[in-house]
N, CA, C and O atoms as CSV, one atom per row, in Angstrom:
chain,resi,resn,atom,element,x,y,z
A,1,UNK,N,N,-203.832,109.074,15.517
A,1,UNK,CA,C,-204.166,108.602,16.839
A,1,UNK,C,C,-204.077,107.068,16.839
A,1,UNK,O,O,-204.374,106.485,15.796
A,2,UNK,N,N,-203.577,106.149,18.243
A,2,UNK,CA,C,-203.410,105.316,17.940
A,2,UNK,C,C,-204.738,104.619,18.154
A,2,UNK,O,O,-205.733,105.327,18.312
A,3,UNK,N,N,-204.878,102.978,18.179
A,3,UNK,CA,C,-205.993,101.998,18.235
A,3,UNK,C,C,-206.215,102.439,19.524
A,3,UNK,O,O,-207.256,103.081,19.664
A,4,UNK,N,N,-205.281,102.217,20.866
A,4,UNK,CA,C,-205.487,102.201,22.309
A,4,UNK,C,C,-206.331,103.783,22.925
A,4,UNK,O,O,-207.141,103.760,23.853
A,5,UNK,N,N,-205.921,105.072,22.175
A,5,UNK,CA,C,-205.886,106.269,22.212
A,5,UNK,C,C,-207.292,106.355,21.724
A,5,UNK,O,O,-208.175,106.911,22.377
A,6,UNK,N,N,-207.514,105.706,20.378
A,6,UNK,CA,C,-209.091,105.921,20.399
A,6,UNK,C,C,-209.867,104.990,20.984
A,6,UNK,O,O,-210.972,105.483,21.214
A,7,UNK,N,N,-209.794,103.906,21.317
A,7,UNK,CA,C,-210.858,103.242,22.408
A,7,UNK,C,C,-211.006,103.835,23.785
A,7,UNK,O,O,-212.037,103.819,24.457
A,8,UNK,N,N,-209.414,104.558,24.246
A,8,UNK,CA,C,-209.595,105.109,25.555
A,8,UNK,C,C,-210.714,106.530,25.299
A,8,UNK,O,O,-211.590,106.795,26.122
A,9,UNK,N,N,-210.515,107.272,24.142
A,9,UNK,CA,C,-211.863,108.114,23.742
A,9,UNK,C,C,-213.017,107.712,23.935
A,9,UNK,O,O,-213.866,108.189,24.688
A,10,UNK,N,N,-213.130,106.195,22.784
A,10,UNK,CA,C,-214.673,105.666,23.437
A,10,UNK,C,C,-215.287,105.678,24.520
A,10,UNK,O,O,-216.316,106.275,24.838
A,11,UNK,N,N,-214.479,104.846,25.215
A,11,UNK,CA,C,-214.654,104.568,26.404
A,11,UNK,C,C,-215.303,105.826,27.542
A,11,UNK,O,O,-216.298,105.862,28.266
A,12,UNK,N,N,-214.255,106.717,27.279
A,12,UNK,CA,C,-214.522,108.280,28.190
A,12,UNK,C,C,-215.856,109.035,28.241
A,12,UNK,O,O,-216.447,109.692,29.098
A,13,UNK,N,N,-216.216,108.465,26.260
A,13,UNK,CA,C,-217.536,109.292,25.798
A,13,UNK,C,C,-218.536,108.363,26.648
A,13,UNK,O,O,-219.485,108.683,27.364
A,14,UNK,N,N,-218.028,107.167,26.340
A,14,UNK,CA,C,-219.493,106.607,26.881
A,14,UNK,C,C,-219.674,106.628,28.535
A,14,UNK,O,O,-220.784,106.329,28.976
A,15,UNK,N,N,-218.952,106.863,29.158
A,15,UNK,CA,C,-218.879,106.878,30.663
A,15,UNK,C,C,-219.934,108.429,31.087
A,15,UNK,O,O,-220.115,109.053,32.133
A,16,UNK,N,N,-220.315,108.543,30.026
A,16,UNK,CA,C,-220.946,110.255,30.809
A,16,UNK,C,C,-222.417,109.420,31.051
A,16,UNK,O,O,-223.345,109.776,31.778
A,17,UNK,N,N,-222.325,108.169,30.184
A,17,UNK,CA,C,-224.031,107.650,30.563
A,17,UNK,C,C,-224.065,106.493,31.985
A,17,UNK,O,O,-223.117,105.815,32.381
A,18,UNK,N,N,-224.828,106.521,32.295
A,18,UNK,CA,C,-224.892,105.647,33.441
A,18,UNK,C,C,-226.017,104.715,33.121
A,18,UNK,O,O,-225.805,103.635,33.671
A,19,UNK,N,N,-227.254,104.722,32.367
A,19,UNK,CA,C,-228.197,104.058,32.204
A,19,UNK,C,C,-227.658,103.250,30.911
A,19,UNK,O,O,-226.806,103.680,30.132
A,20,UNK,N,N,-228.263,102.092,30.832
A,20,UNK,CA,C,-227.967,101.397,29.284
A,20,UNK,C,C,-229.042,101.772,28.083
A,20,UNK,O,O,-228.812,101.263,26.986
A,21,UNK,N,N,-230.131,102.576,28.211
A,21,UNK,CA,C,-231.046,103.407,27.803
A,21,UNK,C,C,-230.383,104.136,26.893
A,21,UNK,O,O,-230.521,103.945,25.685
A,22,UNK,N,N,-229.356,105.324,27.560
A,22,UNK,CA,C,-228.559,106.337,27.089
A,22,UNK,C,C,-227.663,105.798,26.284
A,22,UNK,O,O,-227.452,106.312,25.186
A,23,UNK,N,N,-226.957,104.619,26.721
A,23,UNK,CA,C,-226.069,103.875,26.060
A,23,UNK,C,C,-226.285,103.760,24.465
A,23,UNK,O,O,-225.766,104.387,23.542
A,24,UNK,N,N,-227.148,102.830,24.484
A,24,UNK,CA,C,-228.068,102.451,23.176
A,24,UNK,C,C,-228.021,103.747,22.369
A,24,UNK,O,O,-227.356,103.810,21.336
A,25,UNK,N,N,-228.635,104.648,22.777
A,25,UNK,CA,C,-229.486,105.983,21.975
A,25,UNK,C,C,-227.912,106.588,21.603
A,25,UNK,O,O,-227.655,106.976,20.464
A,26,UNK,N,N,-227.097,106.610,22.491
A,26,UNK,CA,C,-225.539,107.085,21.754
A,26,UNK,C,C,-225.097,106.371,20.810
A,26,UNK,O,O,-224.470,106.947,19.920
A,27,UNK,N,N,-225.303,104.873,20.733
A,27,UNK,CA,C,-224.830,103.599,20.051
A,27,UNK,C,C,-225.734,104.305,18.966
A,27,UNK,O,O,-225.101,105.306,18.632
A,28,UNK,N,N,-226.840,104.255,18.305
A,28,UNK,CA,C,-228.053,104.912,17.412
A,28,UNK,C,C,-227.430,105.759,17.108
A,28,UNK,O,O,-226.762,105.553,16.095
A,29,UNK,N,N,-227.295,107.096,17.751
A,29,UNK,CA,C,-226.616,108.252,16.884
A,29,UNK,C,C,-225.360,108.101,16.349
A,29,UNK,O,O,-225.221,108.789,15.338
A,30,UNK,N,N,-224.203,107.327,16.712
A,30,UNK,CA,C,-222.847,106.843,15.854
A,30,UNK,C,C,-223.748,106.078,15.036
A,30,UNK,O,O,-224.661,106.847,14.736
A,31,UNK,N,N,-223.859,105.450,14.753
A,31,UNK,CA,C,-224.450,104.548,13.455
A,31,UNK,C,C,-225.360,105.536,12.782
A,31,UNK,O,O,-225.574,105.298,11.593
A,32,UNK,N,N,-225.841,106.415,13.208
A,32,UNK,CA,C,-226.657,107.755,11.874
A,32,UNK,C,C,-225.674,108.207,11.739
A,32,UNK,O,O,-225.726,108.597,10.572
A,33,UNK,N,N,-224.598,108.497,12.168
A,33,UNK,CA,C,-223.405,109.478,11.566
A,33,UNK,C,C,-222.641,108.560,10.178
A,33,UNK,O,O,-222.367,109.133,9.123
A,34,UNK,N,N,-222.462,107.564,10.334
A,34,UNK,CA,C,-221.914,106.814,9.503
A,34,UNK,C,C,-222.361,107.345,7.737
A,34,UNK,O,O,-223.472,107.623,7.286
A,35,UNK,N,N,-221.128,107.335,7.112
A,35,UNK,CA,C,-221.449,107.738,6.192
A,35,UNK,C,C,-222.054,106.754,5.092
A,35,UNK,O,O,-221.436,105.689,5.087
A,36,UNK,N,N,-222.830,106.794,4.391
A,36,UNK,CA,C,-223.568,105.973,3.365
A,36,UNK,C,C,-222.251,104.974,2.905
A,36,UNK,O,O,-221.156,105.533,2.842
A,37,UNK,N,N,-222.318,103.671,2.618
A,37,UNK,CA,C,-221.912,102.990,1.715
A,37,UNK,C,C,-222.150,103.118,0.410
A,37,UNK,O,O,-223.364,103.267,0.272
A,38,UNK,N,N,-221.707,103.132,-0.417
A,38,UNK,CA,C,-222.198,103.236,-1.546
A,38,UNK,C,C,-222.588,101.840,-2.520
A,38,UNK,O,O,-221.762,101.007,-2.893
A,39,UNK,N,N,-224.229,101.822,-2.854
A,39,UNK,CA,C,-224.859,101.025,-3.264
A,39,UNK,C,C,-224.051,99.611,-4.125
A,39,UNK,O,O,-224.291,98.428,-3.883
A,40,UNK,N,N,-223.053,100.138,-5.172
A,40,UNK,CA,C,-222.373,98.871,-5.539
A,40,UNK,C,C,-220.958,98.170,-4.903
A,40,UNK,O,O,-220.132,97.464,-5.482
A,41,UNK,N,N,-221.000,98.680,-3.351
A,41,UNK,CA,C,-220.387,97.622,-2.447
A,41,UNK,C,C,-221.641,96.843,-1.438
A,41,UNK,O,O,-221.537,96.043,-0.509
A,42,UNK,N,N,-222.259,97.174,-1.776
A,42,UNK,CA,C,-223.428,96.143,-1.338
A,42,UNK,C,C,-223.388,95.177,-1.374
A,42,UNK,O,O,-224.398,94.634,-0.925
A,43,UNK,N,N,-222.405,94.343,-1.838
A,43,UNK,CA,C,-222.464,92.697,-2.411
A,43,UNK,C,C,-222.603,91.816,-1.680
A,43,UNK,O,O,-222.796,91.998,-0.478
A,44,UNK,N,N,-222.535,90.620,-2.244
A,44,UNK,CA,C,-222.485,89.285,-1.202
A,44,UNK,C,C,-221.376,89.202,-1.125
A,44,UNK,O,O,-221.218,88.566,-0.083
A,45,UNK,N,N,-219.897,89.533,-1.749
A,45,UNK,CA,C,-218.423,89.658,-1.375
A,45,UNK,C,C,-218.840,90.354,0.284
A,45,UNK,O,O,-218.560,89.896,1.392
A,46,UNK,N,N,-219.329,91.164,0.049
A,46,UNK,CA,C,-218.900,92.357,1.259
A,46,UNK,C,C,-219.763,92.653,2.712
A,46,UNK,O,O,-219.643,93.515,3.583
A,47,UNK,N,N,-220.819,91.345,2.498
A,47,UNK,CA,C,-221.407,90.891,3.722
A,47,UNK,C,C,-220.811,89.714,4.332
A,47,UNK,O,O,-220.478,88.576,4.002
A,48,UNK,N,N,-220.816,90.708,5.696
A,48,UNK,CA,C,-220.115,89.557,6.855
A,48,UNK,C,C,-221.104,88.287,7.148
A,48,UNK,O,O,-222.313,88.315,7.382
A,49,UNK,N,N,-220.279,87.238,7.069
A,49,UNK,CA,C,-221.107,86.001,8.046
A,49,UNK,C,C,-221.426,85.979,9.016
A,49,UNK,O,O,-220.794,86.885,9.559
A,50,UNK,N,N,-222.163,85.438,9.860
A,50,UNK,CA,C,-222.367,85.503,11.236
A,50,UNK,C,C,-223.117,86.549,11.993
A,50,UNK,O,O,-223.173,86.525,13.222
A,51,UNK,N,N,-223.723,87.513,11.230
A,51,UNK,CA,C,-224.357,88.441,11.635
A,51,UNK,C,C,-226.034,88.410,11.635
A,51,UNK,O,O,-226.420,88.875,10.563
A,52,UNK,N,N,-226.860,88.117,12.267
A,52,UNK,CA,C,-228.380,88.057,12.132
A,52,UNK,C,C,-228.586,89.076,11.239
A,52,UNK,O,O,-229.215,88.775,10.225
A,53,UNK,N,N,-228.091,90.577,11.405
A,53,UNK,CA,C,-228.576,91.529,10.151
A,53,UNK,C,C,-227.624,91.323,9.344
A,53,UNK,O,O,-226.533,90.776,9.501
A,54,UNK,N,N,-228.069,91.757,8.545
A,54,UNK,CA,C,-226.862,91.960,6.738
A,54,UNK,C,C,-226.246,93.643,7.481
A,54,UNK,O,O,-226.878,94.593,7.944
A,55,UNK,N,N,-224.975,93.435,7.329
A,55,UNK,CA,C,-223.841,94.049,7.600
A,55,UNK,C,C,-222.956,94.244,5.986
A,55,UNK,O,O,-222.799,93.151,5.440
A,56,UNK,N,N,-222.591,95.007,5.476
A,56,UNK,CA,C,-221.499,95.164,4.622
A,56,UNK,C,C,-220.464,96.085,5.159
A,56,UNK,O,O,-220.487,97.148,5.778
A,57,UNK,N,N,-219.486,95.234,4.664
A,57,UNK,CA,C,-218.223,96.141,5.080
A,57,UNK,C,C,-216.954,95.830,4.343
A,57,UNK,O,O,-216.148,94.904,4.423
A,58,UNK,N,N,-217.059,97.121,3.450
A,58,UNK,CA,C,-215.689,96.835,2.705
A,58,UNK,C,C,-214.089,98.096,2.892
A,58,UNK,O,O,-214.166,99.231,3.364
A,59,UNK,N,N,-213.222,97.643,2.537
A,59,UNK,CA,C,-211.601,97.727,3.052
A,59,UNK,C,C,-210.879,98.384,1.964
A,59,UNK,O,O,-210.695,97.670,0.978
A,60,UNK,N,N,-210.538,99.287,1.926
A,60,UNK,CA,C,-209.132,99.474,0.964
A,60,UNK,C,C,-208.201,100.357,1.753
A,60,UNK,O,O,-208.298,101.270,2.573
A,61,UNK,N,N,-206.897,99.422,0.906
A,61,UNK,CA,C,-205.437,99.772,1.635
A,61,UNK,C,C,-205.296,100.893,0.569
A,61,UNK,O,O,-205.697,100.842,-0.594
A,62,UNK,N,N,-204.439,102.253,1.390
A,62,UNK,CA,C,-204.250,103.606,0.912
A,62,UNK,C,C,-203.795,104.024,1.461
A,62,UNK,O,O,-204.373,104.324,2.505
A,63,UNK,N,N,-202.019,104.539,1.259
A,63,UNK,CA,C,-200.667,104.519,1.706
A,63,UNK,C,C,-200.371,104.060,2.961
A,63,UNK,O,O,-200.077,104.560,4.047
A,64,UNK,N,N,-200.615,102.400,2.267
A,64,UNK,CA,C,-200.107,101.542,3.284
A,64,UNK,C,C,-201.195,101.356,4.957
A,64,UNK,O,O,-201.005,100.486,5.807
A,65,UNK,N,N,-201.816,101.983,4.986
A,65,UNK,CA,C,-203.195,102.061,6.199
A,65,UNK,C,C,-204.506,101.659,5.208
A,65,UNK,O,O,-204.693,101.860,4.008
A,66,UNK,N,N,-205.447,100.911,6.390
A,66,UNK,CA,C,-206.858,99.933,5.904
A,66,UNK,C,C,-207.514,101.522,6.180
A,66,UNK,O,O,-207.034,102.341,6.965
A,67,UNK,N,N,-208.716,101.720,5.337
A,67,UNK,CA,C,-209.695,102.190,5.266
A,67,UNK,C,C,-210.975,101.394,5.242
A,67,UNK,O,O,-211.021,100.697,4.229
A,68,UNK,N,N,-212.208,101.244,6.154
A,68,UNK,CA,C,-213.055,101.075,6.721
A,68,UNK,C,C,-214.157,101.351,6.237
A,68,UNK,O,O,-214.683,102.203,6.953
A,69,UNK,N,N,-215.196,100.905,4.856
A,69,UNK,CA,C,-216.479,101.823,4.991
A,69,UNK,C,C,-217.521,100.186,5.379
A,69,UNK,O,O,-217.159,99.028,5.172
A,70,UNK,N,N,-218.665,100.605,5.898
A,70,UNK,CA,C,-219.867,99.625,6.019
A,70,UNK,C,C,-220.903,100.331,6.053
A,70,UNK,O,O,-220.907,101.549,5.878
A,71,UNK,N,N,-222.283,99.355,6.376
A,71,UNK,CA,C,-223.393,99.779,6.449
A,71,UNK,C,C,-224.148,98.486,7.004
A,71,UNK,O,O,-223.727,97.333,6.910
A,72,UNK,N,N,-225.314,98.883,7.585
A,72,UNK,CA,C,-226.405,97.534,8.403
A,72,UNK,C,C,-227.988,98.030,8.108
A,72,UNK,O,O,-228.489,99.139,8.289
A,73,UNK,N,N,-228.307,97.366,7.829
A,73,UNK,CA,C,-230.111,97.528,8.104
A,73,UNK,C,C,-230.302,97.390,9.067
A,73,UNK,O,O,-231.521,97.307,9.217
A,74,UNK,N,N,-229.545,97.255,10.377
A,74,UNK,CA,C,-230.438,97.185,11.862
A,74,UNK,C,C,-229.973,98.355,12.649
A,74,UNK,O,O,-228.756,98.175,12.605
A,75,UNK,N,N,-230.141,99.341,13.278
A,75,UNK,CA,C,-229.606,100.460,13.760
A,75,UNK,C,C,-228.664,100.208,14.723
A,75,UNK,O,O,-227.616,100.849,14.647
A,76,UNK,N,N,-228.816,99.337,15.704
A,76,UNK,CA,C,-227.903,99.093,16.917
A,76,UNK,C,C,-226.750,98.248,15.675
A,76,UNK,O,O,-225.882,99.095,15.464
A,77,UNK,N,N,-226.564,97.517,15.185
A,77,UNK,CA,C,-225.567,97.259,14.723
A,77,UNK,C,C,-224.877,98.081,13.599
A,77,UNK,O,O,-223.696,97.773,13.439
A,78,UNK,N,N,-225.394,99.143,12.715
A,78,UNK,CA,C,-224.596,100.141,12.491
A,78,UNK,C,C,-223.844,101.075,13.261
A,78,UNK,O,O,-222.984,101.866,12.873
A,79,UNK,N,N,-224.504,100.777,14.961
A,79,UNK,CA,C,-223.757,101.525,15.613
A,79,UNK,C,C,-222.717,100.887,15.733
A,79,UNK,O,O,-221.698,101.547,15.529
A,80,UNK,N,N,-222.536,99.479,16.077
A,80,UNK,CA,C,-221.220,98.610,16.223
A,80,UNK,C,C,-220.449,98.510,15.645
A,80,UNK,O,O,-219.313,98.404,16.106
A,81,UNK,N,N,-220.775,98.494,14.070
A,81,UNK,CA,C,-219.559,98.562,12.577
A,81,UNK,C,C,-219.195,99.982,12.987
A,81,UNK,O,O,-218.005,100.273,13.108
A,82,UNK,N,N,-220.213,100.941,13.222
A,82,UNK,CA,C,-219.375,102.795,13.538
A,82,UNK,C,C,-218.336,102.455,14.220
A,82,UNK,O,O,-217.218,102.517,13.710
A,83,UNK,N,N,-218.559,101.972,15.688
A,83,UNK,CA,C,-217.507,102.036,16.392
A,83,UNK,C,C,-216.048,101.383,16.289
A,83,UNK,O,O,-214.949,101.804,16.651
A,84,UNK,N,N,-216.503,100.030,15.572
A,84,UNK,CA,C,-215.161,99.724,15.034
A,84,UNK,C,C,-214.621,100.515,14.121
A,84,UNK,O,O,-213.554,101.063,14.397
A,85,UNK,N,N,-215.043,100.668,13.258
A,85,UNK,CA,C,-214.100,101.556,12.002
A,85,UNK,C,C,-213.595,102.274,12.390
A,85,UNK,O,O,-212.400,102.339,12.099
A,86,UNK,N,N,-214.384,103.621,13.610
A,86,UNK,CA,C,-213.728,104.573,14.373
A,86,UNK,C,C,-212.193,103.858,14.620
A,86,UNK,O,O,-211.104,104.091,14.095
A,87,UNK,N,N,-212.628,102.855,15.689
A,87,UNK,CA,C,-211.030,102.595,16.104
A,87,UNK,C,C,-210.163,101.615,15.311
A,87,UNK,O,O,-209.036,101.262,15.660
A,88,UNK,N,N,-210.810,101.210,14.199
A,88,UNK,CA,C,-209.258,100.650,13.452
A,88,UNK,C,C,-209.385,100.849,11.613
A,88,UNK,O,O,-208.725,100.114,10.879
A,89,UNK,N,N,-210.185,101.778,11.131
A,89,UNK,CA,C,-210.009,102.717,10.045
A,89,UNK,C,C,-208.311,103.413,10.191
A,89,UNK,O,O,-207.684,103.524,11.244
A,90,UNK,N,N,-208.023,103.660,9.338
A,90,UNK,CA,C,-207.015,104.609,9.147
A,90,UNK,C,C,-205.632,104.319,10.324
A,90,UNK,O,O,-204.889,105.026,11.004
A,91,UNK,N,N,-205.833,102.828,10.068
A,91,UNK,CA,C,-204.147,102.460,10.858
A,91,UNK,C,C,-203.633,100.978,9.606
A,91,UNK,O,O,-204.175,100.378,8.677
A,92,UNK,N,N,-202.814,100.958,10.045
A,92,UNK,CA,C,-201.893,100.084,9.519
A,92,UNK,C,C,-202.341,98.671,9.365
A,92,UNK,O,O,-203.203,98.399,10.201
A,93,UNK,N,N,-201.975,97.463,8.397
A,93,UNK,CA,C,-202.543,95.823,8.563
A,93,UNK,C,C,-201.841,95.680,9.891
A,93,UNK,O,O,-202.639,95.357,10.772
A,94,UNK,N,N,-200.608,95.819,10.309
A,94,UNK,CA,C,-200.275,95.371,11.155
A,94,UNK,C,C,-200.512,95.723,12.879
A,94,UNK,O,O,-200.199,95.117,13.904
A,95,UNK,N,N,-201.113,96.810,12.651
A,95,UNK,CA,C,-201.598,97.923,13.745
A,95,UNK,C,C,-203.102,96.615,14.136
A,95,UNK,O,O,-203.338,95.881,15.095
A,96,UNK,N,N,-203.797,96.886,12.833
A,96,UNK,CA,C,-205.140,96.014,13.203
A,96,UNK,C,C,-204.808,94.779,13.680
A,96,UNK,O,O,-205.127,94.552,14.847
A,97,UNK,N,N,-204.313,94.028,13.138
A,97,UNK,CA,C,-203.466,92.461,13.232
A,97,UNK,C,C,-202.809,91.929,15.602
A,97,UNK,O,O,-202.839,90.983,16.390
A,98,UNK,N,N,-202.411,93.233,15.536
A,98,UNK,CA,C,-202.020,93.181,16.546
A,98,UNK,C,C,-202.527,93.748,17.765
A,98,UNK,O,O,-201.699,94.067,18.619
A,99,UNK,N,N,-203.503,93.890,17.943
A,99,UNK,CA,C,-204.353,95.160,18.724
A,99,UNK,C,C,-204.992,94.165,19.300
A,99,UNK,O,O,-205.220,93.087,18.753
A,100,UNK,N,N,-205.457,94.611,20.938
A,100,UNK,CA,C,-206.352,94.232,21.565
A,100,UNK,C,C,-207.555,94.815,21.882
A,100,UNK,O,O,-207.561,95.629,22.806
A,101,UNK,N,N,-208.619,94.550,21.275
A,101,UNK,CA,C,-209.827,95.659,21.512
A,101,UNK,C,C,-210.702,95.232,23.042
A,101,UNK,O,O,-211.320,94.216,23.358
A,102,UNK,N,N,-210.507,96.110,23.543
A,102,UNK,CA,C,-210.572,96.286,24.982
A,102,UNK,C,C,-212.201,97.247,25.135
A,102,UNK,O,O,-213.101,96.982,25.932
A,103,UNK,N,N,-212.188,98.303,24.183
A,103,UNK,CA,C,-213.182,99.266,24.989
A,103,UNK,C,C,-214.479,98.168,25.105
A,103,UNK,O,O,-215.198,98.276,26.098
A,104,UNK,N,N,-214.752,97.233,24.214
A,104,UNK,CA,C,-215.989,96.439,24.500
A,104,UNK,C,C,-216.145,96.185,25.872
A,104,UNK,O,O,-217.049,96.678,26.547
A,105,UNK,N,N,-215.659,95.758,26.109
A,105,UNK,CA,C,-215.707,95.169,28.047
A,105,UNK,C,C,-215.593,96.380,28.768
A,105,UNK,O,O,-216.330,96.448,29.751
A,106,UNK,N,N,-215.024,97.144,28.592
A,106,UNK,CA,C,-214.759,98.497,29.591
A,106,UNK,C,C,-216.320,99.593,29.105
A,106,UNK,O,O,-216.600,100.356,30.028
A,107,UNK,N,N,-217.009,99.694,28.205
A,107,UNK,CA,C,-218.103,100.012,28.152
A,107,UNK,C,C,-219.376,99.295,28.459
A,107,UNK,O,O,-220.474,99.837,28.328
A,108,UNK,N,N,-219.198,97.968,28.901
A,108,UNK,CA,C,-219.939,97.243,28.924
A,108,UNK,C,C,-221.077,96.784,28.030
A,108,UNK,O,O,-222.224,96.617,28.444
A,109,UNK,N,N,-220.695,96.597,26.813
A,109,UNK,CA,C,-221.035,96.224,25.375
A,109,UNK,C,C,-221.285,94.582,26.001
A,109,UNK,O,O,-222.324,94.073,26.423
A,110,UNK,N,N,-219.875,93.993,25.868
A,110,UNK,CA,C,-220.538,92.687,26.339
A,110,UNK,C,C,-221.387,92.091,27.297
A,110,UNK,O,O,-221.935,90.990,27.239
A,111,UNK,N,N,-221.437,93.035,28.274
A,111,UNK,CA,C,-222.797,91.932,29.210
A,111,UNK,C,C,-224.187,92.434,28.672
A,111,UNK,O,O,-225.207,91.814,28.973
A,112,UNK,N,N,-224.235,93.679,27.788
A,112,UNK,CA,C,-225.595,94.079,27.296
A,112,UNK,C,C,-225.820,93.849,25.830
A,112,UNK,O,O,-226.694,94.526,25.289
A,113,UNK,N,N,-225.258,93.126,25.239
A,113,UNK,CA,C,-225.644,92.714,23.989
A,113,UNK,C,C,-226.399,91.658,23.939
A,113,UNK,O,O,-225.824,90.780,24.582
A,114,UNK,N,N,-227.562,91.205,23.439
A,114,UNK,CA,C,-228.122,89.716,23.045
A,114,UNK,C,C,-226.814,89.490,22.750
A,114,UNK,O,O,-225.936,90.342,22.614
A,115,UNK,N,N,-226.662,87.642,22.603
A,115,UNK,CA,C,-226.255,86.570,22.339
A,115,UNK,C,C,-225.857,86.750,20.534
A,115,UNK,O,O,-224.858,86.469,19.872
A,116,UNK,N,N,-227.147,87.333,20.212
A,116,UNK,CA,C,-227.048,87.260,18.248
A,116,UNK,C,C,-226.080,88.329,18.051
A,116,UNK,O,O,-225.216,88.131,17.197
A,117,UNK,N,N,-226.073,89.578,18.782
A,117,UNK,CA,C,-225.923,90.726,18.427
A,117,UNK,C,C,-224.073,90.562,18.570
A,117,UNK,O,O,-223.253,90.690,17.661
A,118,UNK,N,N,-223.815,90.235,20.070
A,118,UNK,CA,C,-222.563,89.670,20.561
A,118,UNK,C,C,-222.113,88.786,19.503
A,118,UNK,O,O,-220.911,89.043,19.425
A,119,UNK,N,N,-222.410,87.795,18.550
A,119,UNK,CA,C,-222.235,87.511,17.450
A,119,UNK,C,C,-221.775,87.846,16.200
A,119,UNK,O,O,-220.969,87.407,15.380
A,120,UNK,N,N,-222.475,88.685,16.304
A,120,UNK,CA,C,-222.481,89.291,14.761
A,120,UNK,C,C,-220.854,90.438,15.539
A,120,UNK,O,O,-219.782,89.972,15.152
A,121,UNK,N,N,-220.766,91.166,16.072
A,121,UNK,CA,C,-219.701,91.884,16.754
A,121,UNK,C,C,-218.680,90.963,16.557
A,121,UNK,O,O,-217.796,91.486,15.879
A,122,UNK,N,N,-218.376,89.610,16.913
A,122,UNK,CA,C,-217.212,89.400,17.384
A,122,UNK,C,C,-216.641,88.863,14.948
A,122,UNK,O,O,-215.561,89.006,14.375
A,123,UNK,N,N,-217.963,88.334,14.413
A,123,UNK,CA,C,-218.037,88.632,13.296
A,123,UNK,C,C,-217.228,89.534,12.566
A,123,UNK,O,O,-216.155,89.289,12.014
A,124,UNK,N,N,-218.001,90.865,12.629
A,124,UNK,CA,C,-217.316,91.954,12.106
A,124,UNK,C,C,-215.937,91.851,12.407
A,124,UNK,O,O,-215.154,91.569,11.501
A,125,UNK,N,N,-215.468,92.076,13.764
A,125,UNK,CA,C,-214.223,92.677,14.536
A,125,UNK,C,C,-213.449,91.252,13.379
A,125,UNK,O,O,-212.727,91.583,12.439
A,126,UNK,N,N,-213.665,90.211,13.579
A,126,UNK,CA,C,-212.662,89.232,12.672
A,126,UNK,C,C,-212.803,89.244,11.340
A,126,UNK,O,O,-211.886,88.799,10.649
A,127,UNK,N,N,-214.034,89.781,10.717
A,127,UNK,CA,C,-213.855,90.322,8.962
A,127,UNK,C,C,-212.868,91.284,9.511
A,127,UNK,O,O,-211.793,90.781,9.184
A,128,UNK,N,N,-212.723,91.913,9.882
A,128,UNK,CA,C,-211.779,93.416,9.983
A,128,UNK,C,C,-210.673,93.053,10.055
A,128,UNK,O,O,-209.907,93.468,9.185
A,129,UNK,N,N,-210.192,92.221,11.016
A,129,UNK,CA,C,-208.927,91.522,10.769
A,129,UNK,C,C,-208.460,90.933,10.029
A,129,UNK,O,O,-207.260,90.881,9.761
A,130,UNK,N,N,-209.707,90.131,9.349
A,130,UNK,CA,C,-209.080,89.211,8.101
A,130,UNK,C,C,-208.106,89.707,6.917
A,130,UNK,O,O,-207.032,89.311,6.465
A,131,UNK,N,N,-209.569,91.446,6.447
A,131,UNK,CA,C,-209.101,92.290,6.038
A,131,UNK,C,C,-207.178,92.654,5.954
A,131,UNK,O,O,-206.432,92.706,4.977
A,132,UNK,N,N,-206.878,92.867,7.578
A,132,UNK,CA,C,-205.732,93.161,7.405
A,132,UNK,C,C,-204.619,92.242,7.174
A,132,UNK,O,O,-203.505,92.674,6.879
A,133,UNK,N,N,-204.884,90.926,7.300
A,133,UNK,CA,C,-204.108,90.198,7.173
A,133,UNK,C,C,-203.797,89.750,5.679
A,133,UNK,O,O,-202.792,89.166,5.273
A,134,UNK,N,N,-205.064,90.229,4.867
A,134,UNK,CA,C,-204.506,89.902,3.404
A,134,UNK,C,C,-204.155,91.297,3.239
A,134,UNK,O,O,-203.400,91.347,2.268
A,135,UNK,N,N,-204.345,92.516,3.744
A,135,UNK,CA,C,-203.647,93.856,3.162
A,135,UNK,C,C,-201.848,93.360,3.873
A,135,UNK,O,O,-200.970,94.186,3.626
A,136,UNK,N,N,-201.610,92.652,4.323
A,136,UNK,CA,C,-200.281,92.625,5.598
A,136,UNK,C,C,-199.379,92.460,4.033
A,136,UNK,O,O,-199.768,91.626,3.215
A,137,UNK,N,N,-198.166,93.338,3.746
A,137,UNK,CA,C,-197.462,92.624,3.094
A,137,UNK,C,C,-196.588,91.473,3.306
A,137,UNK,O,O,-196.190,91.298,4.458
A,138,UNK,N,N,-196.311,90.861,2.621
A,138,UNK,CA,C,-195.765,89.262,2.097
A,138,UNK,C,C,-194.470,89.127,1.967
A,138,UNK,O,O,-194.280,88.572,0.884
A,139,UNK,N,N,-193.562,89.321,2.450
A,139,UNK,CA,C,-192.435,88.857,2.793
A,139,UNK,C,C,-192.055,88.093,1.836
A,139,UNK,O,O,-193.016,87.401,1.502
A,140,UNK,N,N,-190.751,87.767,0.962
A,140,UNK,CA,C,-190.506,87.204,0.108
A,140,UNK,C,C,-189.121,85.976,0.408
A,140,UNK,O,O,-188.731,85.250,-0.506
């Protein structure tokens, strides 16, 4: 599935809520689904900057597509690393590299995030990219 194909998913799921109440509590349950990190990627390599909570999130390339795992001590922002990985886990450096992530604004993530939280998000989303840009192969 592509990047655009799964944000237009996001997007759809989250439209069944109308309150930002419901919002949240969906945001909460993607971030309990998330699968455990495992304890020795915990590092200070693998925590993002810019995030008020400690966020880890580490990357490996595997035939040629980024793989996605993280984890947060704050619940609303494990929901946010969920949702990214959802949509750019299991695509290409250059897929990530080039993508416009859209569902934020179309779910209205950005006008309801604190300031810190909106932070730490735009954080992640550019570790994630960074990610792909050193997985991008190198041209000789």
């Amino acid at each position: 599935m592509s990047i655009n194909e799964i944000q237009n998913q996001i997007i759809e799921e989250f439209s069944v809520f109308t309150e930002w109440d419901e919002k949240y509590e969906y945001l909460i349950d993607i971030g309990k689904k998330l699968p455990a990190l495992d304890s020795n990627l915990k590092t200070n390599e693998n925590l993002i900057e810019g995030c008020q909570s400690r966020v880890w999130l580490n990357a490996e390339l595997r035939d040629e597509k980024i793989f996605f795992a993280a984890d947060s001590e704050a619940i609303i922002t494990k929901g946010l690393i969920a949702l990214l990985i959802k949509v750019l886990s299991n695509q290409t450096p250059q897929e990530i590299m080039n993508c416009e992530i859209f569902f934020i604004d179309k779910i209205g993530l950005s006008q309801n995030l604190s300031p810190t939280r909106a932070n730490g998000l735009r954080a992640m989303l550019k570790q994630m990219k960074l990610y792909a840009m050193a997985f991008f192969p190198k041209k000789n």
